[in-house]
TIKOL-16843 format. One line per 8 residues: for each residue x, y, z of N, C-alpha, C, O, CB. Coordinates in nm, 2 decimals, decimal comma. Glycine has a CB too. Example, Ala and Ser with C-alpha at 12.3 -4.5 7.8 and 13.67 -1.06 7.14 Angstrom:
2
1,32 -0,57 0,78 1,23 -0,45 0,78 1,32 -0,33 0,78 1,42 -0,33 0,85 1,13 -0,45 0,90; 1,28 -0,22 0,71 1,37 -0,11 0,71 1,29 0,00 0,79 1,34 0,11 0,80 1,41 -0,06 0,57
//
This chain:
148
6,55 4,95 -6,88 6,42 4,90 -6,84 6,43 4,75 -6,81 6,51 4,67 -6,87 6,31 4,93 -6,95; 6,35 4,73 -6,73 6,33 4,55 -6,68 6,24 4,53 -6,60 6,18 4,62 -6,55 6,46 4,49 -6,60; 6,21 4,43 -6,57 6,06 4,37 -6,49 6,03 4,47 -6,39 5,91 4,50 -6,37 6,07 4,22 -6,40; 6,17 4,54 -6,30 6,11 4,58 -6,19 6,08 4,71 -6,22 6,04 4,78 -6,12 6,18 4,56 -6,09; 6,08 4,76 -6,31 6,06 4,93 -6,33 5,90 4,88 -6,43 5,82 4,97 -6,39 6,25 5,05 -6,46; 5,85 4,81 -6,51 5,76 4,79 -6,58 5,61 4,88 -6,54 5,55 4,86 -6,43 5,76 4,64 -6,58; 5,57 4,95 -6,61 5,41 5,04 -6,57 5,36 5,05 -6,74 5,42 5,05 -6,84 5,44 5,24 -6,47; 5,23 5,06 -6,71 5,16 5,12 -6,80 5,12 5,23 -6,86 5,07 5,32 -6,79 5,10 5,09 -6,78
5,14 5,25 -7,01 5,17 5,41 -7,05 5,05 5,52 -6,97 4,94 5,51 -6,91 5,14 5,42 -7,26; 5,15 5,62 -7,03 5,02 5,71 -6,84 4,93 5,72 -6,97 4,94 5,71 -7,10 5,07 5,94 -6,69; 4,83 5,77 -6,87 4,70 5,79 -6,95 4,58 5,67 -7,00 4,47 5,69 -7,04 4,75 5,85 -7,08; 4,65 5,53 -6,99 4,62 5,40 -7,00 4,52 5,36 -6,95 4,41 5,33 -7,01 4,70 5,34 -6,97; 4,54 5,36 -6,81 4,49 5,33 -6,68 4,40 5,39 -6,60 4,46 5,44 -6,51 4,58 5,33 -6,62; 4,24 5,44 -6,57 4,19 5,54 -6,49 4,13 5,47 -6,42 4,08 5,36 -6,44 4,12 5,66 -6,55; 4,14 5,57 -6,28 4,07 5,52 -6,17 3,89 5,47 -6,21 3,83 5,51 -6,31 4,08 5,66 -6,05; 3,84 5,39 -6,11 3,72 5,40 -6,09 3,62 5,54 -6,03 3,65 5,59 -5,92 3,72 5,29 -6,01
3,56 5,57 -6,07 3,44 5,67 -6,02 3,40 5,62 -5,92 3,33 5,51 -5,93 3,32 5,69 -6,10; 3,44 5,67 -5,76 3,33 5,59 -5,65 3,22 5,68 -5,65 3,23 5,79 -5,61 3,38 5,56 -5,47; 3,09 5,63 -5,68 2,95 5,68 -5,67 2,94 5,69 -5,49 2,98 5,60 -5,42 2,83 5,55 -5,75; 2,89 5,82 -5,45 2,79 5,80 -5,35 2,90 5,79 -5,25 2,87 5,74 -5,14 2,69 5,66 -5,36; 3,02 5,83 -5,25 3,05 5,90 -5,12 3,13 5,96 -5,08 3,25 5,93 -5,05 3,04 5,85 -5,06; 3,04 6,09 -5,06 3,03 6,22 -4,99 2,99 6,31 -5,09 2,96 6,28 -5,21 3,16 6,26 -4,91; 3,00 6,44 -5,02 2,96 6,56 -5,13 3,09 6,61 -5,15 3,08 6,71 -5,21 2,86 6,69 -5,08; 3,23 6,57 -5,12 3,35 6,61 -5,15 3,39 6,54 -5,27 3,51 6,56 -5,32 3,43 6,58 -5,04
3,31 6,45 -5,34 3,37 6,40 -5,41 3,32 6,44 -5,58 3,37 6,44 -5,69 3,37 6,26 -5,36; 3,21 6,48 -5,53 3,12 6,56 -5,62 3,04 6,48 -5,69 2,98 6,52 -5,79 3,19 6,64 -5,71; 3,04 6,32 -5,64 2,91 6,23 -5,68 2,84 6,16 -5,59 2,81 6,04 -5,59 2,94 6,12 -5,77; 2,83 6,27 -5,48 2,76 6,22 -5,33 2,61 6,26 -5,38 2,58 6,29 -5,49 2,83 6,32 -5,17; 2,53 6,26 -5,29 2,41 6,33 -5,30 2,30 6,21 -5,36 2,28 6,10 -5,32 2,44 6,46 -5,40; 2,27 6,28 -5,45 2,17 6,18 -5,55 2,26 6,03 -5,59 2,21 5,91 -5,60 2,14 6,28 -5,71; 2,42 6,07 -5,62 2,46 5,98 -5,67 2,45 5,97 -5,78 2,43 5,85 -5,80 2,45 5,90 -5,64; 2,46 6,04 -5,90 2,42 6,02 -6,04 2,32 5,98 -6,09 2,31 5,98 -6,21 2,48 5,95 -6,08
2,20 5,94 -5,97 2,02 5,85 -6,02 1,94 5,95 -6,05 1,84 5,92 -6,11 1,92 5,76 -5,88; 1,97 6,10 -6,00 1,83 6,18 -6,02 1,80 6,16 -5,88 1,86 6,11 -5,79 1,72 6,11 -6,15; 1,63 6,23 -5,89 1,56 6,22 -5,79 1,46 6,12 -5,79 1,41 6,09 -5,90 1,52 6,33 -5,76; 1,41 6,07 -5,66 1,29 5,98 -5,66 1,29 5,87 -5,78 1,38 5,86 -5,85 1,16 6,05 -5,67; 1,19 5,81 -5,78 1,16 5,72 -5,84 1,20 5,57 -5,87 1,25 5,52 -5,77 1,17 5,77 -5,92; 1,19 5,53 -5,92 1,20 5,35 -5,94 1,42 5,33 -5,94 1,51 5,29 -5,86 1,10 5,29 -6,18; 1,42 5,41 -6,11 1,51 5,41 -6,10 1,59 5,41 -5,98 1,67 5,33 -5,95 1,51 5,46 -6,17; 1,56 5,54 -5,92 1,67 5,57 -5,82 1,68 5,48 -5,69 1,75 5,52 -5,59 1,66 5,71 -5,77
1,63 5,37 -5,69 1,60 5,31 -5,54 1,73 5,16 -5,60 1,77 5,16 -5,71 1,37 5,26 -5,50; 1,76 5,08 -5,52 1,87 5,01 -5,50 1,79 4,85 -5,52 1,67 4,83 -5,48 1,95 5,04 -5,33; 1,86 4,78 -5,58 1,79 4,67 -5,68 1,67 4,70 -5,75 1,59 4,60 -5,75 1,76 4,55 -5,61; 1,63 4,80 -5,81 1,60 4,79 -5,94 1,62 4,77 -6,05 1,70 4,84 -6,10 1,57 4,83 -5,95; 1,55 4,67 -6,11 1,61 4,58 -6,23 1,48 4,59 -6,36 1,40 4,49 -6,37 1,64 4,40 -6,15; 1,47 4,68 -6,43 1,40 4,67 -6,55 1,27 4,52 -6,56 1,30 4,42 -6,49 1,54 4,66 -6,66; 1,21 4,51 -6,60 1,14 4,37 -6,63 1,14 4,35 -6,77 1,09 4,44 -6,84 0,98 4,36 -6,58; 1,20 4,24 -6,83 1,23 4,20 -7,00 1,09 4,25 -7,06 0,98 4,24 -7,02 1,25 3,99 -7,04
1,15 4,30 -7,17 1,01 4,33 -7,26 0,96 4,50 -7,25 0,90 4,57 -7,34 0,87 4,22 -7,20; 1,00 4,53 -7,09 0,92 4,70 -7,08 0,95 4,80 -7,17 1,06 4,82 -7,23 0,95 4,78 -6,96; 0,84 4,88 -7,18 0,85 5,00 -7,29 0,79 5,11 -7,21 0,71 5,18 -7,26 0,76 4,97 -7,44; 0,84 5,14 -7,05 0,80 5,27 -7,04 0,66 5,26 -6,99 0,61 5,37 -6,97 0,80 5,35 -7,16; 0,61 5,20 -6,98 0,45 5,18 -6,96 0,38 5,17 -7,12 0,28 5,11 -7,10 0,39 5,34 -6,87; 0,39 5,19 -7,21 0,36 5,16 -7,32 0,33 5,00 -7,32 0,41 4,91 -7,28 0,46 5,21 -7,40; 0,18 4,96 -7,40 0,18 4,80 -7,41 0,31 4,74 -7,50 0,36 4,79 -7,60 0,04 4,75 -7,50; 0,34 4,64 -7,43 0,45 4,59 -7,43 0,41 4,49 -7,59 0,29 4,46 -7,61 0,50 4,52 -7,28
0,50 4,46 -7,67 0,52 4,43 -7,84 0,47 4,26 -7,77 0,37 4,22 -7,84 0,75 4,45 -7,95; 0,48 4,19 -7,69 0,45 4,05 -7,66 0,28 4,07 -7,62 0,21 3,97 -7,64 0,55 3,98 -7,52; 0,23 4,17 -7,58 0,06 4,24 -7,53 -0,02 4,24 -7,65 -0,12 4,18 -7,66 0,05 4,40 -7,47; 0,06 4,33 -7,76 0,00 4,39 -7,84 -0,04 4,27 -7,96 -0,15 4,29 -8,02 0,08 4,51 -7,88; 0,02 4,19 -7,98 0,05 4,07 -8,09 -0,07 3,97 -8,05 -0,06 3,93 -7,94 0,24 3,98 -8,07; -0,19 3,92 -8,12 -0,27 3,82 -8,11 -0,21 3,70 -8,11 -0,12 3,67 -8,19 -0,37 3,84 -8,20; -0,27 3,62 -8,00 -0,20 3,48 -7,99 -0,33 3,40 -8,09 -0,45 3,41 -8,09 -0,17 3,41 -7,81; -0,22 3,31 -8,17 -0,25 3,17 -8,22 -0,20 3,05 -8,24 -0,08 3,02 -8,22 -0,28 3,18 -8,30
-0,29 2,97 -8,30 -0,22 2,81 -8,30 -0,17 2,77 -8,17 -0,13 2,85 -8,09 -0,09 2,80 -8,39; -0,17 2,66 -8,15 -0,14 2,58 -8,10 -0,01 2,44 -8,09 -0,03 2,38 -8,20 -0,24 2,57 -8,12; 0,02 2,41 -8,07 0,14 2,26 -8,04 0,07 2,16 -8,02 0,02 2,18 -7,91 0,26 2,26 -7,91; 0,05 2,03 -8,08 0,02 1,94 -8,05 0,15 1,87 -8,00 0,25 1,86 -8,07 -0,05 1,89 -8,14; 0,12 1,81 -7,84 0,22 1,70 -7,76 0,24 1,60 -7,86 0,35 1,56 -7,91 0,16 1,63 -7,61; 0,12 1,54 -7,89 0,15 1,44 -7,91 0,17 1,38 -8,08 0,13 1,28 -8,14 0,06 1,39 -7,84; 0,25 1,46 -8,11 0,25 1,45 -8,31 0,39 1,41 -8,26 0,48 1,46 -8,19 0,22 1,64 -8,46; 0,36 1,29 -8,36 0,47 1,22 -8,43 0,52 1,26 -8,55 0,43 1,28 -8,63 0,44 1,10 -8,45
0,64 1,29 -8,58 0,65 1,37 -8,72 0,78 1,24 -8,78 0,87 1,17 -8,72 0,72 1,59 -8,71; 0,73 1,25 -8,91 0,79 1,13 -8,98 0,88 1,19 -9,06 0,84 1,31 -9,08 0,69 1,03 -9,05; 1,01 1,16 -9,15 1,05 1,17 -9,24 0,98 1,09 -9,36 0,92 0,98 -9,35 1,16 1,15 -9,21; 0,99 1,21 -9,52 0,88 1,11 -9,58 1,03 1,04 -9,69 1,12 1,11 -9,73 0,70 1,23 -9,70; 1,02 0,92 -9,71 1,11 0,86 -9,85 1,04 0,78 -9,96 0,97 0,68 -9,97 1,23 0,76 -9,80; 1,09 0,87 -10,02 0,99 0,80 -10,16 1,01 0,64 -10,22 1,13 0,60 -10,22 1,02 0,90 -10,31; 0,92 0,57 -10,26 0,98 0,43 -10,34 1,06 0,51 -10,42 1,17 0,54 -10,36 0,86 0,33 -10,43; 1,05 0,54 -10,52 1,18 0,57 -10,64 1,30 0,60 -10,55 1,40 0,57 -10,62 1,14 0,73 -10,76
1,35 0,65 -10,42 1,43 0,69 -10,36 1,53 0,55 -10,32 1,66 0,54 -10,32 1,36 0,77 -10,26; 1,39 0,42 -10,30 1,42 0,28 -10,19 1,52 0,24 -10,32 1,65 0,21 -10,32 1,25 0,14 -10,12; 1,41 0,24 -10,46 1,47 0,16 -10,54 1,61 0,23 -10,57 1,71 0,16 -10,55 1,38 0,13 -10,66; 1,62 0,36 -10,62 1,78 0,35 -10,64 1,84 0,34 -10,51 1,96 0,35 -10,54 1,84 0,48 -10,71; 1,85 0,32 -10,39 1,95 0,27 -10,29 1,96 0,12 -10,32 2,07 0,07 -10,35 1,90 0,28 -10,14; 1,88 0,08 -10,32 1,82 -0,10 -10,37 1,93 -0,12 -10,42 2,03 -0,18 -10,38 1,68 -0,16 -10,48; 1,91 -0,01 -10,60 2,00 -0,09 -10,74 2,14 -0,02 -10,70 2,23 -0,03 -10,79 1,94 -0,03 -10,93; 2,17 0,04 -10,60 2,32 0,10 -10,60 2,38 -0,03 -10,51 2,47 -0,11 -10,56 2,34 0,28 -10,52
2,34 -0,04 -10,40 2,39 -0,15 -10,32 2,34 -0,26 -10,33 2,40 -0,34 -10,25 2,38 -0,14 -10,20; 2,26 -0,33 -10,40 2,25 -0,44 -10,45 2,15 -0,51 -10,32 2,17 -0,62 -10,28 2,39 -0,52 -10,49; 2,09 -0,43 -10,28 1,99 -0,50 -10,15 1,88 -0,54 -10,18 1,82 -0,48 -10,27 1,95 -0,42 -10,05; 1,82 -0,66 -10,10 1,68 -0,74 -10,09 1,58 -0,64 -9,95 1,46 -0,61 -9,93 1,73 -0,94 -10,05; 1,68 -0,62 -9,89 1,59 -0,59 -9,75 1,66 -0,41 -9,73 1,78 -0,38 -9,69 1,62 -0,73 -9,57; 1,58 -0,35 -9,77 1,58 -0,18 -9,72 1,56 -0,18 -9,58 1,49 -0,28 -9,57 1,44 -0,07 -9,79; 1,59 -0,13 -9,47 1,52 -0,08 -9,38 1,59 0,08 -9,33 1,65 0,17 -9,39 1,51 -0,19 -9,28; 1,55 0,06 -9,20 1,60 0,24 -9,15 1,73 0,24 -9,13 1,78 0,34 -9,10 1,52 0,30 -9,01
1,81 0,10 -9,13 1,93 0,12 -9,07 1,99 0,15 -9,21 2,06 0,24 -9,19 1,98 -0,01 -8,97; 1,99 0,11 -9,33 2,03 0,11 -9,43 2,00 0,28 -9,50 2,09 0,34 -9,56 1,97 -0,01 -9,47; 1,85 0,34 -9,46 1,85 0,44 -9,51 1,94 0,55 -9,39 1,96 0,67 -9,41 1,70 0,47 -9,56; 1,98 0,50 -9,26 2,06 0,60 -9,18 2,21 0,60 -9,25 2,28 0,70 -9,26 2,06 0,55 -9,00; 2,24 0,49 -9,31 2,37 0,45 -9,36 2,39 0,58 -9,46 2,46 0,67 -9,45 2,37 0,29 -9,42; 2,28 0,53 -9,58 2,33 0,62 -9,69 2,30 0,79 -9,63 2,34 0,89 -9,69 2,23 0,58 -9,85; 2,23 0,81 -9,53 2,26 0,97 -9,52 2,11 1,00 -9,57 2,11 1,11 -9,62 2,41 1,05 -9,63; 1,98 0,93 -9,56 1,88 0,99 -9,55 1,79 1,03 -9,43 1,69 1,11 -9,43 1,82 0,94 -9,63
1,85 0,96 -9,33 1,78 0,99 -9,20 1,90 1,06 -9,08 2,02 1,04 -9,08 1,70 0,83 -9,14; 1,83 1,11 -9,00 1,94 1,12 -8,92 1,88 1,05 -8,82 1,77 1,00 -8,83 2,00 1,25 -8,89; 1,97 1,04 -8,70 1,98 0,93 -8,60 1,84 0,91 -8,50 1,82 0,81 -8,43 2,10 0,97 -8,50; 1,76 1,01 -8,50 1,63 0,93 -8,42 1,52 1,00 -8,47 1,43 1,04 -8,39 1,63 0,93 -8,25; 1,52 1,01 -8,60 1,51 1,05 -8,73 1,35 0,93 -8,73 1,39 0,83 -8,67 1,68 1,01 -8,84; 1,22 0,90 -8,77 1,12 0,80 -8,78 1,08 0,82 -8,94 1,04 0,92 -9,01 1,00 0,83 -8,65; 1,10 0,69 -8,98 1,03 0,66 -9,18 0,93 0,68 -9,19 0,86 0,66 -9,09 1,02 0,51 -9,27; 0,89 0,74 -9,33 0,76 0,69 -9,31 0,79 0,70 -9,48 0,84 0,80 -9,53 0,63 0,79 -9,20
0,74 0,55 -9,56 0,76 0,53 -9,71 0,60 0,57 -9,73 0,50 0,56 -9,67 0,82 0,35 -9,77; 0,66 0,66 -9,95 0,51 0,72 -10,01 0,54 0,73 -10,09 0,65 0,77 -10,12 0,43 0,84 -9,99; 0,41 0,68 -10,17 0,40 0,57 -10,29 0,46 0,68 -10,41 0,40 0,67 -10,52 0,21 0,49 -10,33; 0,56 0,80 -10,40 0,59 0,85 -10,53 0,74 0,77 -10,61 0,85 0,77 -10,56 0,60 1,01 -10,50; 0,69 0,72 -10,74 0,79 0,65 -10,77 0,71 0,52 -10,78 0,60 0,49 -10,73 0,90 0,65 -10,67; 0,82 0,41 -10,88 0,77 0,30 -10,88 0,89 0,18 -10,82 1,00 0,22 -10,81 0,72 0,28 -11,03; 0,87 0,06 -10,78 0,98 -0,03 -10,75 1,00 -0,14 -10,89 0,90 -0,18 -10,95 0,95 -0,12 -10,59; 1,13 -0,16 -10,91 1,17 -0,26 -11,03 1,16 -0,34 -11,00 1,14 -0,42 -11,09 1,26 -0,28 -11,08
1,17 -0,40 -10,84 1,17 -0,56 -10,82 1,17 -0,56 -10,69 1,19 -0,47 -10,61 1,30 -0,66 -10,88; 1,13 -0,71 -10,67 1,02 -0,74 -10,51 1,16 -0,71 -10,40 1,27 -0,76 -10,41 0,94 -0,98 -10,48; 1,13 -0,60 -10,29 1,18 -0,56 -10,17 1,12 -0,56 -10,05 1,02 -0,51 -10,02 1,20 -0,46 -10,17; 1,20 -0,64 -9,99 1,12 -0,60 -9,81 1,21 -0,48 -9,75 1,32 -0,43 -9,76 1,16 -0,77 -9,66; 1,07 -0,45 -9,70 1,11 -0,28 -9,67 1,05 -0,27 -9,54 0,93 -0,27 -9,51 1,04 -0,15 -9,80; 1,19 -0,26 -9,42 1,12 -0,17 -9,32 1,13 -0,01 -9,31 1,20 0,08 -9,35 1,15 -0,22 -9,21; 0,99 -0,02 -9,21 0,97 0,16 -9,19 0,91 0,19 -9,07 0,85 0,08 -9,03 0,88 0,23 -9,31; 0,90 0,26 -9,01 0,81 0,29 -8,90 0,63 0,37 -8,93 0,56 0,42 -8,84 0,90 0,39 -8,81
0,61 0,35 -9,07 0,52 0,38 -9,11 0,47 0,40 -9,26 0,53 0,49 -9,31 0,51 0,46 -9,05; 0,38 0,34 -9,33 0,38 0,33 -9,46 0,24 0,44 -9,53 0,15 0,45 -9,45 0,37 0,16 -9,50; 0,22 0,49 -9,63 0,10 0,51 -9,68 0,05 0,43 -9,76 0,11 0,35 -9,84 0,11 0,61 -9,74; -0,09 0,42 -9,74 -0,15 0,30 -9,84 -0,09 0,25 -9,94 -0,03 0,14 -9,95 -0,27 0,33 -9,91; -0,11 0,39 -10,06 -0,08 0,33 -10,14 0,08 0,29 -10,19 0,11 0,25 -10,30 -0,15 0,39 -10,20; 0,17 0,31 -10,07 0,32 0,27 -10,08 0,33 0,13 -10,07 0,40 0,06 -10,14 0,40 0,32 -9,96; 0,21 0,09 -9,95 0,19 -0,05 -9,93 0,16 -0,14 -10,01 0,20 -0,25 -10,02 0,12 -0,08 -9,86; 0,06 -0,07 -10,11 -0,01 -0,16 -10,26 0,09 -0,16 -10,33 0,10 -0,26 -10,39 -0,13 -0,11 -10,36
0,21 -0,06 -10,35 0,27 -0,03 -10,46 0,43 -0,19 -10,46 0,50 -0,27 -10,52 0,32 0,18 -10,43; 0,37 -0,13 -10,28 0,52 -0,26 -10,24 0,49 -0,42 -10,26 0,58 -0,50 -10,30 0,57 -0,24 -10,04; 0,35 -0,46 -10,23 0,27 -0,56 -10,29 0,27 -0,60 -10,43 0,29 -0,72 -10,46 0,17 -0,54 -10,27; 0,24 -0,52 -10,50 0,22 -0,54 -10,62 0,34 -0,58 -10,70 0,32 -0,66 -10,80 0,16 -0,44 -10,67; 0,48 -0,52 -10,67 0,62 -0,55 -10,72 0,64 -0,68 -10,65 0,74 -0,74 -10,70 0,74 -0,44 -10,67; 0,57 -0,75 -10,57 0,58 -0,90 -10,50 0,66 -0,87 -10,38 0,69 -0,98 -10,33 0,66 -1,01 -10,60; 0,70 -0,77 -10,32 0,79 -0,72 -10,25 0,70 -0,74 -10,05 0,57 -0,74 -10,04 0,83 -0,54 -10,33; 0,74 -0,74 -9,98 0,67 -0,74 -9,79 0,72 -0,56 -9,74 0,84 -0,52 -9,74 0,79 -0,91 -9,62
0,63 -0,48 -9,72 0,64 -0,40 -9,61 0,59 -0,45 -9,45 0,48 -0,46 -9,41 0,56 -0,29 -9,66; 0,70 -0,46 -9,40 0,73 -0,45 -9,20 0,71 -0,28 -9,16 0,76 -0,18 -9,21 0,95 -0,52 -9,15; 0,61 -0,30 -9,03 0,67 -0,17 -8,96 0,70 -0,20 -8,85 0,65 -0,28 -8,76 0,58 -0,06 -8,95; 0,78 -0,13 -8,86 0,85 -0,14 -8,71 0,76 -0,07 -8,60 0,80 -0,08 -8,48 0,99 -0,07 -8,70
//
């Protein structure tokens, strides 16, 4: 044996079925479709979702709610969260670039600081958005909240 004798074990290999032509072949005629109908006619293509004429599961299901365009959705980080980053890295000024660093935001990711937790000592803290009482909380430690 060698390249030029090389074939595939018999039985391996079978022809294609040619549909549709002649009656000598014994899949002339109808062609395997049956008679009449949708099916049997040439580019017919199902439509996603059909059940037969049956209401279709997307019909039957009541729509609700709604998507607001225009919602800004914030990541929330707690003060108790700012201060231990603060006391681990020894920082005066928190902001977003610092919380992208340690791995609490991801990259276009928007802050938003809440007042759970307390701060040990005065921090400027940016964010792209504060809750009141994060803001009193950040005041009151002697500390500036910036938003960006």
């Amino acid at each position: 044996m060698d390249l030029s004798n090389l074939q595939p074990a018999v039985g391996s290999v079978k022809r294609k079925t040619r549909i549709g032509r002649g009656p000598g072949s014994g899949k002339g005629g109808t062609s395997t479709r049956g008679h009449k109908g949708a099916k049997s006619r040439s580019g017919y293509s199902r439509k996603i979702g059909f059940e037969g004429g049956q209401m279709p599961l997307q019909r039957r299901l009541p729509k609700f709610g709604f998507k607001n365009i225009n919602r800004v959705e914030y990541k929330a980080i707690n003060l108790e969260l700012i201060d231990a980053l603060a006391t681990a890295k020894n920082l005066d000024k928190v902001g977003v670039e610092e919380l992208r660093a340690a791995g609490y935001l991801r990259r276009n990711q928007l802050a938003k600081v809440l007042a759970c937790g307390t701060l040990s000592r005065a921090l400027t803290i940016e964010a792209n958005a504060f809750s009141a009482a994060a803001k009193a909380a950040i005041e009151a430690a002697g500390g500036t909240a910036q938003t960006l």
